[in-house]
Backbone as XML, in Angstrom:
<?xml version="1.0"?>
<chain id="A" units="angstrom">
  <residue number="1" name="UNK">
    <atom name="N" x="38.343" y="-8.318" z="-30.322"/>
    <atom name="CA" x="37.982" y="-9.198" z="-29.233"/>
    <atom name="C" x="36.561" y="-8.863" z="-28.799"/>
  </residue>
  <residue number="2" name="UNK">
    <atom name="N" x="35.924" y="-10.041" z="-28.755"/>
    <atom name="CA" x="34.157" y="-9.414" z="-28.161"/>
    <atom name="C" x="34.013" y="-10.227" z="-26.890"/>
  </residue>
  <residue number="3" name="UNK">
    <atom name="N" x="33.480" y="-9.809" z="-26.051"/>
    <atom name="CA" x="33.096" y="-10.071" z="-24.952"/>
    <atom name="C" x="31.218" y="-10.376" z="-24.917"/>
  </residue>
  <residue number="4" name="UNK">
    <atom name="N" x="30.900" y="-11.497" z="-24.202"/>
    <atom name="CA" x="29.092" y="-11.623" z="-24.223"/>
    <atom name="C" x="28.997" y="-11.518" z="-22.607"/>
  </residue>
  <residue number="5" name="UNK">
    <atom name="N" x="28.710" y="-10.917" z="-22.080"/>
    <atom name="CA" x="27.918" y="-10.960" z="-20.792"/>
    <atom name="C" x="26.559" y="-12.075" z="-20.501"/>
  </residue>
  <residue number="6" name="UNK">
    <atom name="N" x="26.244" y="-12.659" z="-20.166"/>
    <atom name="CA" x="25.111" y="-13.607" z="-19.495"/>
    <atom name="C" x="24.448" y="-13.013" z="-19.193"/>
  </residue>
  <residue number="7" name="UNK">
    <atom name="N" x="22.906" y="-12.776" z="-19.601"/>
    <atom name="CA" x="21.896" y="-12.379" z="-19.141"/>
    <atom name="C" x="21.310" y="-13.165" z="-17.848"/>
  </residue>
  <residue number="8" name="UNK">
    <atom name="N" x="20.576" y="-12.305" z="-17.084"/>
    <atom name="CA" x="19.204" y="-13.330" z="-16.028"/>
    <atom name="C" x="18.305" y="-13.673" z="-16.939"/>
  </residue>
  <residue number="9" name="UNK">
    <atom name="N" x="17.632" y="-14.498" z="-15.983"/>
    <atom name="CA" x="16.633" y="-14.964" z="-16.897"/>
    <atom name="C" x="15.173" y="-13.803" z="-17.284"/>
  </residue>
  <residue number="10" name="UNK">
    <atom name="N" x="15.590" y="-12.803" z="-16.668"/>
    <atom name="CA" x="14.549" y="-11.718" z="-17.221"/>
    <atom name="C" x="15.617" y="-10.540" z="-18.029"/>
  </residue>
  <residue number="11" name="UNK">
    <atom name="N" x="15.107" y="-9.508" z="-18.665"/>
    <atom name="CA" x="16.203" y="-8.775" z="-19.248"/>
    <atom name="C" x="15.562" y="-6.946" z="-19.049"/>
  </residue>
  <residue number="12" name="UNK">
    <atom name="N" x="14.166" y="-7.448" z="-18.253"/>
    <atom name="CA" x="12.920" y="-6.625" z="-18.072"/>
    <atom name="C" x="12.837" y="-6.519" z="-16.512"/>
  </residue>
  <residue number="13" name="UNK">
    <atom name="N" x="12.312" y="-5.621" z="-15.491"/>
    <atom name="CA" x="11.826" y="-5.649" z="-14.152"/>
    <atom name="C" x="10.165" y="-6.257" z="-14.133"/>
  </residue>
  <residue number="14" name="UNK">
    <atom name="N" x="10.327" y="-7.170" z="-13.568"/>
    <atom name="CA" x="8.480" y="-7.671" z="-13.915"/>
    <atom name="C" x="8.345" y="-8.420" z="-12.757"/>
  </residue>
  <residue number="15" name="UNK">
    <atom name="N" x="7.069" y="-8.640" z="-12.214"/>
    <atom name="CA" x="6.591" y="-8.873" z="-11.021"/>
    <atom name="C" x="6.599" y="-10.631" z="-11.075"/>
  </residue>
  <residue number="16" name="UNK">
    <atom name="N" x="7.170" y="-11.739" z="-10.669"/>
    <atom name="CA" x="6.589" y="-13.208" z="-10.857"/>
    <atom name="C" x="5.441" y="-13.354" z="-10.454"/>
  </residue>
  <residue number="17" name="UNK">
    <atom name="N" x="4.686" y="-14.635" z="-10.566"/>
    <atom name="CA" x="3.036" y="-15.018" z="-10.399"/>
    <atom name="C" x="4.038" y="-15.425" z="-9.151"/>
  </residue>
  <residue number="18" name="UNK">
    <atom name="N" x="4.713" y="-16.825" z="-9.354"/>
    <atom name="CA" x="5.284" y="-17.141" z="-7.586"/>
    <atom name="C" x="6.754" y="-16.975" z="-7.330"/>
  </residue>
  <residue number="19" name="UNK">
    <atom name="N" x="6.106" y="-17.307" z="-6.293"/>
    <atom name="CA" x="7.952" y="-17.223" z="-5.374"/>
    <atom name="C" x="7.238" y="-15.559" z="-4.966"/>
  </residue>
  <residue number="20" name="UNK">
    <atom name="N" x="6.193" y="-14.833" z="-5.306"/>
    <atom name="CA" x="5.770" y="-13.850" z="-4.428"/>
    <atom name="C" x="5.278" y="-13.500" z="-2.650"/>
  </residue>
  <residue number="21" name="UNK">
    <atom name="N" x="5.759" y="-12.428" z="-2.027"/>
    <atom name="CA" x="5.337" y="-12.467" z="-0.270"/>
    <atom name="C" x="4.242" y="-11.610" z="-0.541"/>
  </residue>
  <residue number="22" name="UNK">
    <atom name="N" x="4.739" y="-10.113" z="-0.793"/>
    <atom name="CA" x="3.155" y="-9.270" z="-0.945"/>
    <atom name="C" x="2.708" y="-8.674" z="-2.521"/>
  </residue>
  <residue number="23" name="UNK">
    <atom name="N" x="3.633" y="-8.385" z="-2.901"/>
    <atom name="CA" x="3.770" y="-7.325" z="-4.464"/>
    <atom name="C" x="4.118" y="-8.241" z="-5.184"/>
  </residue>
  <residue number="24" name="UNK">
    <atom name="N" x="5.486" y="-8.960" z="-4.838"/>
    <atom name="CA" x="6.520" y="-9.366" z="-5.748"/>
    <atom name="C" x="7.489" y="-8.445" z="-6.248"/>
  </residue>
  <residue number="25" name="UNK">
    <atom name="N" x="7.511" y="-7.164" z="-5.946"/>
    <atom name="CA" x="8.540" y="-6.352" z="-5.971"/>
    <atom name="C" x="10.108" y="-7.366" z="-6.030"/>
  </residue>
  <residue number="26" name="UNK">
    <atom name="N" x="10.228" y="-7.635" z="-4.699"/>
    <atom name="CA" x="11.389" y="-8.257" z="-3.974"/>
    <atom name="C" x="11.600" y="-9.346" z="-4.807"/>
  </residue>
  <residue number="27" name="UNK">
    <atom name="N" x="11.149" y="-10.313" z="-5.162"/>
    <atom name="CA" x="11.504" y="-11.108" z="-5.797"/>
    <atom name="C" x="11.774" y="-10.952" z="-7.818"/>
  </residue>
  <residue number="28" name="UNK">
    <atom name="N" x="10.983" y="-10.007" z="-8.141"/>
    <atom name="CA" x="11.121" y="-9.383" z="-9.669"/>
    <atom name="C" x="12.752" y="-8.913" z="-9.352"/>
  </residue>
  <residue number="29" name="UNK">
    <atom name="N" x="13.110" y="-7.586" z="-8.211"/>
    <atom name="CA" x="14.215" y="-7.426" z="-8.778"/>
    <atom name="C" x="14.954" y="-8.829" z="-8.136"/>
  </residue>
  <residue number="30" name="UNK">
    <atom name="N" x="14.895" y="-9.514" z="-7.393"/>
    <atom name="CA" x="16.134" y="-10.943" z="-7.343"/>
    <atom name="C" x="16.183" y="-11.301" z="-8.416"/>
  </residue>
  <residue number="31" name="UNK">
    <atom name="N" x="15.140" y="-11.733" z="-9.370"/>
    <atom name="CA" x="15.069" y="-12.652" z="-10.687"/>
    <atom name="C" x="16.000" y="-11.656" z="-11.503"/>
  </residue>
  <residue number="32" name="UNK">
    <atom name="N" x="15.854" y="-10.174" z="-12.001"/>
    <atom name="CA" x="16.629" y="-9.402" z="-12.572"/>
    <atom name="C" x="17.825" y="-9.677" z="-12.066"/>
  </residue>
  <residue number="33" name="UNK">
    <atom name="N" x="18.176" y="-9.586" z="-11.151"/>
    <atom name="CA" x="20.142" y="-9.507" z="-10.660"/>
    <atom name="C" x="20.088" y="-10.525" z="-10.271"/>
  </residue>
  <residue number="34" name="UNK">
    <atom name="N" x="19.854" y="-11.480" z="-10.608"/>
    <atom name="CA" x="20.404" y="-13.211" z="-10.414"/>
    <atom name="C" x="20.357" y="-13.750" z="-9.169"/>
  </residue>
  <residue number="35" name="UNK">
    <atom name="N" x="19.744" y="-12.900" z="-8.193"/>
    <atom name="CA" x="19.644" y="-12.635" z="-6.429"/>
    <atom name="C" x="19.143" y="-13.952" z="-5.899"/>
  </residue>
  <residue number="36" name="UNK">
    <atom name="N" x="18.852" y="-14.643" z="-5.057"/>
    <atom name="CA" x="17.969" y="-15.559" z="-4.125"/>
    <atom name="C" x="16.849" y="-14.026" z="-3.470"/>
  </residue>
  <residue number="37" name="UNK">
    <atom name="N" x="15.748" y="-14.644" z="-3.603"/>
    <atom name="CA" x="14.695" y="-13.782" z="-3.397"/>
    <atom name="C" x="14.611" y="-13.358" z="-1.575"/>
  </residue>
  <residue number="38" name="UNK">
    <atom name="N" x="15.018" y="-14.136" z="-0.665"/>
    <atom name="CA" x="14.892" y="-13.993" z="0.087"/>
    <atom name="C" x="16.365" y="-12.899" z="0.843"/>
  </residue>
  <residue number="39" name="UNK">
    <atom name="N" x="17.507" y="-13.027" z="-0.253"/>
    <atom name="CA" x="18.484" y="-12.048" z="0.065"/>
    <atom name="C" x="17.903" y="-10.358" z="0.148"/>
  </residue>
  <residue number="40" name="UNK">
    <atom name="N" x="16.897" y="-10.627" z="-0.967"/>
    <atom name="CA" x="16.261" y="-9.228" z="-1.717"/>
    <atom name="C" x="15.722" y="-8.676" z="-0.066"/>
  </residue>
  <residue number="41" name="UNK">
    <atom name="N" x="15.074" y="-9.810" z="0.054"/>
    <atom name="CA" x="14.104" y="-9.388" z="1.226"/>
    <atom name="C" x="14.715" y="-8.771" z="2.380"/>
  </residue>
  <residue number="42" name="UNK">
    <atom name="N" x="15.396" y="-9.549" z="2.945"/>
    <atom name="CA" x="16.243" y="-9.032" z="3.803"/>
    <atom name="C" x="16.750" y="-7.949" z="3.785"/>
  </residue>
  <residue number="43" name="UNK">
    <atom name="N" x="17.675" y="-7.264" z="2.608"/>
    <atom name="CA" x="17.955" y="-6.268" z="2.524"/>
    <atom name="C" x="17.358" y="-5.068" z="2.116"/>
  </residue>
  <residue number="44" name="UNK">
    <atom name="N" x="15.960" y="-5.323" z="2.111"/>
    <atom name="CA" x="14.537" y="-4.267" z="1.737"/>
    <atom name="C" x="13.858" y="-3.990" z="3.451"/>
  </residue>
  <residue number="45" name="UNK">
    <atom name="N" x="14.054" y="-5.346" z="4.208"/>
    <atom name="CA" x="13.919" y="-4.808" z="5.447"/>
    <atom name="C" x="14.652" y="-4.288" z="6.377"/>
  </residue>
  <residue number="46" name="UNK">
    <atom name="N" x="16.243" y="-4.371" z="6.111"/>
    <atom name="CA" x="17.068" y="-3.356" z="6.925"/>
    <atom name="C" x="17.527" y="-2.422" z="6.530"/>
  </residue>
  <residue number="47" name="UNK">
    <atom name="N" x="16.895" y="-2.301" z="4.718"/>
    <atom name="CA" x="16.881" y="-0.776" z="4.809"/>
    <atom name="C" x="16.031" y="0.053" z="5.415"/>
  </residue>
  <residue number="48" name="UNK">
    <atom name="N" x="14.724" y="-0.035" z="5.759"/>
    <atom name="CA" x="13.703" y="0.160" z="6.400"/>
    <atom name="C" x="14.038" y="0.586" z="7.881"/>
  </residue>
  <residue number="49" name="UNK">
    <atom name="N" x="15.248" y="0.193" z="8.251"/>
    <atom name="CA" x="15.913" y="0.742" z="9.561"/>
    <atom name="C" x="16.338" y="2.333" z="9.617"/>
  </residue>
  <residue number="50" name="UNK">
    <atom name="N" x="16.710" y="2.445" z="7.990"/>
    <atom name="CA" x="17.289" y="3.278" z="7.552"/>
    <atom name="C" x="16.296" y="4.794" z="7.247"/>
  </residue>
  <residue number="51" name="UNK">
    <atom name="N" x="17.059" y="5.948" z="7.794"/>
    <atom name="CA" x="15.361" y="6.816" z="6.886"/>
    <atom name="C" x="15.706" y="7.120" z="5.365"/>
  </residue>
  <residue number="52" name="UNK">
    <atom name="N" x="14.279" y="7.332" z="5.249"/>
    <atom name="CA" x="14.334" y="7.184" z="3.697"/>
    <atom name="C" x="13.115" y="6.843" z="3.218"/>
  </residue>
  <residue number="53" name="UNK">
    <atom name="N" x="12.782" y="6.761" z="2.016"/>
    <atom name="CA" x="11.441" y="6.503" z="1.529"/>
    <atom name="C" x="11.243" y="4.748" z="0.759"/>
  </residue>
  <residue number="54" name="UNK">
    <atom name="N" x="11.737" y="4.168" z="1.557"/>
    <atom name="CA" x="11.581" y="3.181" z="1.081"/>
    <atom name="C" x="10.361" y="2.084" z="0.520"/>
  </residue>
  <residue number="55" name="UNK">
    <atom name="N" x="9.217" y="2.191" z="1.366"/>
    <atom name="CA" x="8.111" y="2.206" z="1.728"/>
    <atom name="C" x="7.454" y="3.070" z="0.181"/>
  </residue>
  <residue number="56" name="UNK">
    <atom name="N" x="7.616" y="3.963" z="0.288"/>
    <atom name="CA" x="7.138" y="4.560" z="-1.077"/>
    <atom name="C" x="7.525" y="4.081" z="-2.615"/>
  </residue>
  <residue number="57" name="UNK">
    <atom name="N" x="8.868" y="3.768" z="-2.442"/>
    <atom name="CA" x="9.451" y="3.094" z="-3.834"/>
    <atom name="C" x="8.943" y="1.870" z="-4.136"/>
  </residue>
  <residue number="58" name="UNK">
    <atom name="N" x="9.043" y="1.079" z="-2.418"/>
    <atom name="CA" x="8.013" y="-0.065" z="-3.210"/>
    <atom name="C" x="6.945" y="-0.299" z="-3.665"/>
  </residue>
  <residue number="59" name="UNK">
    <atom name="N" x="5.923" y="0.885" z="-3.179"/>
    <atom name="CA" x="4.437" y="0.712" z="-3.755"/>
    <atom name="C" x="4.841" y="1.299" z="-4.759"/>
  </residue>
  <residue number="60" name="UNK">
    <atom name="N" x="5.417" y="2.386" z="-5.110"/>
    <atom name="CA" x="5.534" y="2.591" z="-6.686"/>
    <atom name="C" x="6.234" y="1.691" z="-7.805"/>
  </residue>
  <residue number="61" name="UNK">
    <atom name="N" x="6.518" y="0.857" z="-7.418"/>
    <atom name="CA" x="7.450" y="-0.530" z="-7.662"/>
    <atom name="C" x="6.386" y="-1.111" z="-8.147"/>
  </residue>
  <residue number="62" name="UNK">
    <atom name="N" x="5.100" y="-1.044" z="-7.123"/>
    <atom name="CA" x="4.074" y="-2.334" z="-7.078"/>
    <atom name="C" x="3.542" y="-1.761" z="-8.205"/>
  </residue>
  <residue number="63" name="UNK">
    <atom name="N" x="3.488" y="-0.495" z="-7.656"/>
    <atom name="CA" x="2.097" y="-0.077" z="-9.219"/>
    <atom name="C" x="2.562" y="-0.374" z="-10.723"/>
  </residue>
  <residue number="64" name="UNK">
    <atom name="N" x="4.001" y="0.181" z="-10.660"/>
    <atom name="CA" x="4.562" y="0.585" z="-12.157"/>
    <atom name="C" x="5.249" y="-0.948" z="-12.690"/>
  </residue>
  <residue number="65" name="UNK">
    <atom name="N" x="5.417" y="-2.313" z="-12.037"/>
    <atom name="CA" x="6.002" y="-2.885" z="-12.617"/>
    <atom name="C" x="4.959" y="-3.794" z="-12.930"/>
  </residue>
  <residue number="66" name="UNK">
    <atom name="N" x="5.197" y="-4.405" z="-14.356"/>
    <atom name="CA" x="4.474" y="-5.083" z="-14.903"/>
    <atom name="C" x="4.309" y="-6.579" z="-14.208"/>
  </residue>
  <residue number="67" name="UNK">
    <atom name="N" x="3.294" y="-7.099" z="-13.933"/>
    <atom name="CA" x="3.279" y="-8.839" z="-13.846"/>
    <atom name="C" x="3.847" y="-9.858" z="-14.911"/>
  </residue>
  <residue number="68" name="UNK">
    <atom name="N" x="4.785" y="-10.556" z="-14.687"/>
    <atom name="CA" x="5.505" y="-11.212" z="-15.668"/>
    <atom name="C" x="4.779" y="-12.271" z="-16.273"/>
  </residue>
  <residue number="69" name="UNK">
    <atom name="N" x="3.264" y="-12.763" z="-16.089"/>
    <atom name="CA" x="2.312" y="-13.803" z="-16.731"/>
    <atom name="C" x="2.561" y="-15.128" z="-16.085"/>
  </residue>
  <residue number="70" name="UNK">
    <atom name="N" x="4.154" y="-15.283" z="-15.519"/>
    <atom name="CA" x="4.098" y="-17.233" z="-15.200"/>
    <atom name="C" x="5.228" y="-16.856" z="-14.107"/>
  </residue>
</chain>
């Protein structure tokens, strides 16, 4: 018996040209996990309530993830 899982439409973490607010962090990983971009968001700003380094992951997010071209 084989089973296929459904990919997103990315299969990679990569930054979009749009649907971006500052980085595109937030919206690269929505496109990865099939998310609405603005769910992403939301839950990137109440973690931010939270302590933790969040703030740091995303600029390292910003730096290290590639721009997806379109």
């Amino acid at each position: 018996m084989t089973t296929t899982f459904s990919q997103s439409s990315t299969s990679r973490f990569t930054r979009p040209r749009s649907g971006r607010m500052i980085g595109g962090v937030c919206a690269g990983i929505a496109d990865r996990f099939g998310m609405k971009h603005g769910t992403v968001r939301l839950l990137f700003l109440l973690s931010c309530l939270l302590p933790g380094p969040q703030f740091l992951i995303y600029l390292a997010l910003w730096l290290f993830m590639p721009d997806r071209g379109y």
